[in-house]
C-alpha angles and dihedrals in degrees: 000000000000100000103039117155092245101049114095107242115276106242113173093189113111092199098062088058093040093055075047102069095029088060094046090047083046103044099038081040096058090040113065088035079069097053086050103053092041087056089049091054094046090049080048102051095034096040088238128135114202091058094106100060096052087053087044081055095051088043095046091049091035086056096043086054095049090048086053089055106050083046090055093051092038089058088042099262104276110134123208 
């Protein structure tokens, strides 16, 4: 029953969930700082104002996805 096909793999490191977490904070974390920065170039360059928050948006979802992802690999890739 332990091994089930259902059942998430059964890892007892700590560490392995710790780098985790870590990589999920960095990487959401320097995502949507690039979409920042890239909205406030493109407010700079068009003479707009509202550019930042649409690149705070992309960054937001790109990092979500990519969130979903690490967490994918990270449960071996089965979905449910």
């Amino acid at each position: 029953m332990a091994n089930s096909p259902k059942s998430p793999p059964q890892d007892e490191n700590p560490w392995r969930a710790a780098g985790l977490v870590t990589a999920i904070g960095v990487e959401l974390a320097a995502l949507v700082g690039l979409g920042w920065w890239l909205g406030s170039v493109y407010d700079d360059r068009n003479g707009t104002d509202n550019g930042y928050v649409i690149g705070l948006v992309v960054g937001l979802v790109a990092g979500i996805g990519s969130a979903i992802g690490l967490i994918r690999k990270y449960a071996g890739g089965r979905r449910s």
